[in-house]
C-alpha positions in Angstrom: 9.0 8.5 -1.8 6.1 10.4 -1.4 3.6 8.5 0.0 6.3 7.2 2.8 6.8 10.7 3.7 3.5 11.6 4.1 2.3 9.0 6.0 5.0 9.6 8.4 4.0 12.9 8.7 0.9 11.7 9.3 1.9 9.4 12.2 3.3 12.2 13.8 0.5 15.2 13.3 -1.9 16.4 16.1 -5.4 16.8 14.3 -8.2 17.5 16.2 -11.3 16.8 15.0 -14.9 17.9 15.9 -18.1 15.4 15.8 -17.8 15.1 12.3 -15.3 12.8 12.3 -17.3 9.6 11.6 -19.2 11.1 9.1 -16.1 12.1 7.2 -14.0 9.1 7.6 -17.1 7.4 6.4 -16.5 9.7 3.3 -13.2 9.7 3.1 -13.3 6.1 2.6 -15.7 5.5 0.2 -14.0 7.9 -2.2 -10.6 6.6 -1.5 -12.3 3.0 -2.5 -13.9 4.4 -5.6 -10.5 6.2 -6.4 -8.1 3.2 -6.1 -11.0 0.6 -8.2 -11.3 3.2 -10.9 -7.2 3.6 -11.1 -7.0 -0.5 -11.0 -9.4 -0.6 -13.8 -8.4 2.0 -16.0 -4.7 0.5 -15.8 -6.4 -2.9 -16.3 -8.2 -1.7 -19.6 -5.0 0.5 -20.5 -3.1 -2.8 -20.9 -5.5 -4.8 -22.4 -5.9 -2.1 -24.7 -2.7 -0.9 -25.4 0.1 -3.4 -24.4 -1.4 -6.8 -24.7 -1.8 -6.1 -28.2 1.9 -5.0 -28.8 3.7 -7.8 -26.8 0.8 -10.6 -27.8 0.0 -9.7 -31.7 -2.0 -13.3 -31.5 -5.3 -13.3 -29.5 -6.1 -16.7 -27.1 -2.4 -17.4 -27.5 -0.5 -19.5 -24.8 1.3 -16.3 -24.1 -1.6 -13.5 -24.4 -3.3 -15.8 -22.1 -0.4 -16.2 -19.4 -0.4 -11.7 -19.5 -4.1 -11.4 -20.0 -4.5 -13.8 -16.8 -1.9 -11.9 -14.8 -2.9 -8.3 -15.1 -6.6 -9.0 -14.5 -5.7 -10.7 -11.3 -3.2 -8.4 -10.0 -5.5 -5.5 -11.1 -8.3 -7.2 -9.4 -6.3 -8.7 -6.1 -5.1 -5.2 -5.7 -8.7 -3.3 -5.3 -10.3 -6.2 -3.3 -7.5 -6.3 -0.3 -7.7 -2.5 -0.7 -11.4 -2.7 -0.2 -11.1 -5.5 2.3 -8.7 -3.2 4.5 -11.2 -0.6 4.6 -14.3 -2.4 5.3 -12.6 -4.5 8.2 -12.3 -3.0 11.5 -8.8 -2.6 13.0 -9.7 -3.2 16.5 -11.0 -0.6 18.9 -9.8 -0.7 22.3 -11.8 2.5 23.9 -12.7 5.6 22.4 -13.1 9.3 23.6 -16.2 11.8 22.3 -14.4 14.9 23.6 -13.5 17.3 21.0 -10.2 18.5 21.9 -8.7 15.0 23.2 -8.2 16.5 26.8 -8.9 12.5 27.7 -6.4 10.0 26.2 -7.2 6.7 27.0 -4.5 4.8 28.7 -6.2 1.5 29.4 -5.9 -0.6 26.2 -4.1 -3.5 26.5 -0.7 -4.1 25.5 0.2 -2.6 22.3 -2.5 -0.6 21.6 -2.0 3.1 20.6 -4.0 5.9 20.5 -5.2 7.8 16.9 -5.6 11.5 17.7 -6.7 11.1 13.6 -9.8 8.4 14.2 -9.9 9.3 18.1 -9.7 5.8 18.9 -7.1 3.5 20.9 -6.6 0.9 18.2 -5.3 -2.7 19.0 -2.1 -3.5 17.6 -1.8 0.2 16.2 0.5 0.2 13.0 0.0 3.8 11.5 -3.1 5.7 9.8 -3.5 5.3 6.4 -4.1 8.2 4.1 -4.8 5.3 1.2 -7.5 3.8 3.4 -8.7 6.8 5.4 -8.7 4.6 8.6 -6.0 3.1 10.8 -4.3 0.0 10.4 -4.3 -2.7 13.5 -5.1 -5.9 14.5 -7.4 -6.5 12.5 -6.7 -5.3 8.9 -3.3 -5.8 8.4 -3.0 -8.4 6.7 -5.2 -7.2 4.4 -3.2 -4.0 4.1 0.0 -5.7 3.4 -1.4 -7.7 0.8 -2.5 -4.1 -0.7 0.8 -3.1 -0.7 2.2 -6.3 -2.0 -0.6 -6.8 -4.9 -0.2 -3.3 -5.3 3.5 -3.3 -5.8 3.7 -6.3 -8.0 0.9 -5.0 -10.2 3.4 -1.5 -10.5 6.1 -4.0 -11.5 4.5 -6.0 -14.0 3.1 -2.7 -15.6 6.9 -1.2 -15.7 8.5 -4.8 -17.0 5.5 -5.2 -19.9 5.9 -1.7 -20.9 10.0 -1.6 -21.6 9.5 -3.6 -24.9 7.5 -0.9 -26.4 9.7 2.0 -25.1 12.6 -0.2 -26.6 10.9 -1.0 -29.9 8.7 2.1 -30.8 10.3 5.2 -28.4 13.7 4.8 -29.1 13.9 4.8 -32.3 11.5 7.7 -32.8 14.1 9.7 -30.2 17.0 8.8 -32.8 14.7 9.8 -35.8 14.8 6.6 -36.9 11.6 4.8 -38.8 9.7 2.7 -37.6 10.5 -0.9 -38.2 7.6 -2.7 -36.5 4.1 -3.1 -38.0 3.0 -2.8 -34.5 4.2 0.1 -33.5 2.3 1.8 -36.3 -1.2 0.6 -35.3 -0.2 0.4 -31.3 1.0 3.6 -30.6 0.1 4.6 -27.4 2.2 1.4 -26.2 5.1 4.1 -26.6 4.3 6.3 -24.1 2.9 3.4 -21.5 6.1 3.5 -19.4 5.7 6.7 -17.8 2.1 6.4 -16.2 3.7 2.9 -14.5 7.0 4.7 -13.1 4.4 7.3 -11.6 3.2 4.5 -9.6 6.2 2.4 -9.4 8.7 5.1 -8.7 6.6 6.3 -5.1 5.3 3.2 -4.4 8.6 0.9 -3.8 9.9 2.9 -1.1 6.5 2.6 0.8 6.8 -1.3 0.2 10.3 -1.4 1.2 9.4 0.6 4.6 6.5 -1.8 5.3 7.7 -4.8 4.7 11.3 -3.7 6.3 9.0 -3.3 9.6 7.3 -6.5 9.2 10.2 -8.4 9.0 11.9 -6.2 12.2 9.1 -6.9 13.9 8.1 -3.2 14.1 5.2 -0.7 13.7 4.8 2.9 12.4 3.9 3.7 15.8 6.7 2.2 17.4 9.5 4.0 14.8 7.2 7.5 15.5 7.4 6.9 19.4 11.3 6.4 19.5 12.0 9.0 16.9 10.3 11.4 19.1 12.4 10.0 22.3 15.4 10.3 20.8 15.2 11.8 17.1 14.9 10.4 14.0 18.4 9.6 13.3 18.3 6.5 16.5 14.9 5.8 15.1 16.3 4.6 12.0 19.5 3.3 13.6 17.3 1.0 15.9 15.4 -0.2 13.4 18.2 -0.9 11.4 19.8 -2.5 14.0 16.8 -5.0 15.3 17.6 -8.9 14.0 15.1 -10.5 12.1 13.3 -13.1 13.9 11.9 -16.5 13.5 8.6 -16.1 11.4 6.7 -18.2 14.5 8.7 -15.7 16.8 7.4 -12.5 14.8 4.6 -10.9 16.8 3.5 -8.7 12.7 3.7 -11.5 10.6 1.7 -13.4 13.4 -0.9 -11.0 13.0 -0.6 -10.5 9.2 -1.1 -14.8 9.1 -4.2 -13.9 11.4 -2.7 -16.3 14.3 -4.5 -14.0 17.1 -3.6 -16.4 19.7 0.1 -16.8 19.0 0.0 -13.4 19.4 -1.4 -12.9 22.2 1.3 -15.7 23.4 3.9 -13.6 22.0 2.6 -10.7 24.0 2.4 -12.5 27.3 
């Protein structure tokens, strides 16, 4: 839950920054894509290490090779559309270089909103994104939702290939039982595997939930932030709760997510 409630508070903080700004997002980003390629890899070489070895006891096997194939590519789809949705330009509509955002610009076209974060009116404003360090828009979105999605997955499969150790070499340890498995014996840091992938499953599904809820409403961050400061939080979330799901050709975000720019623009017309 924390990273949902942060980034709402994010969305709805005044930060004014100085002429630094560019120089620090810069930063920000590089060590927010260093952070999330060295946590992809380390989990990556924790289960080959650890976990493959327990559930897979025979090397090159048709099953070690199926859970072998599927971490490294969730491990390795995860820091690539992380990388991709920094790298890629949301979209700027106009920008200001006044320090204390006394100008606001106004003239973007539909659906653009203004960061007071990144200083910048951003087409097709989502949110900004303290695991990218930049906003989210037109752009790269659909490289963020594949983030989240590769990101969540990759969460899952750690939690899901981690139960049969808990169940096998854990639990019978917490009922001061012995060991009955050879494995657990020369494997034993598979026991303890479970709680580094609920600290990243556990905060992670409610952000997924929230985006993915919004893509299918139809929906931004910007939009929820802009009603729940119109008429409180509470109608925020009834509205959005409220909104029908439409047609995928009729969905203005999953438009821009498929990178159909034109339908969009249709869709906004």
């Amino acid at each position: 839950m924390v990273p949902l409630v942060i980034d709402l508070l994010r969305s709805f903080a005044f930060f004014k920054r100085g002429s630094g700004t560019r120089a620090s997002a810069a930063t920000v980003s590089v060590f927010l894509i260093a952070a999330v390629s060295s946590i992809c890899a380390i989990g990556l070489a924790l289960f080959w290490e650890h976990l493959l070895p327990f559930l897979c006891p025979e090397p090159r096997s048709v099953e070690w090779i199926a859970l072998a194939g599927a971490g490294m590519y969730l491990a390795i789809a995860t820091s690539v559309s992380h990388i991709a949705c920094v790298l890629v330009s949301p979209g700027e509509a106009a920008a200001t270089t006044k320090d204390d955002d006394s100008a606001r610009p106004f003239a973007g076209p539909v659906g653009s909103e203004y960061c007071k974060v990144c200083r910048r009116t951003v087409l097709d404003m989502d949110h900004h994104c303290l695991f990218t360090g930049r906003c989210i828009g037109r752009y790269n979105k659909r490289f963020f939702i594949l983030f989240i999605l590769h990101l969540w997955v990759g969460a899952t499969f750690a939690v899901l290939t981690s139960i049969p150790a808990l169940r096998t070499c854990l639990l019978p340890l917490l009922r001061s039982e012995r060991l009955v498995s050879a494995t657990c014996r020369v494997v034993r840091s598979a026991r303890m595997a479970i709680i580094p992938a609920l600290m990243v499953w556990i905060p992670i599904t409610p952000l997924a939930v929230w985006h993915f809820g919004l893509l299918l409403a139809d929906r931004t961050t910007a939009h929820f932030v802009r009603t729940a400061n119109a008429f409180g939080v509470r109608s925020a979330f009834m509205e959005l709760a409220s909104t029908r799901w439409k047609p995928a050709r009729d969905n203005l975000a999953w438009q821009l997510v498929k990178g159909d720019f034109k339908r969009a623009r249709d869709l906004r017309q």
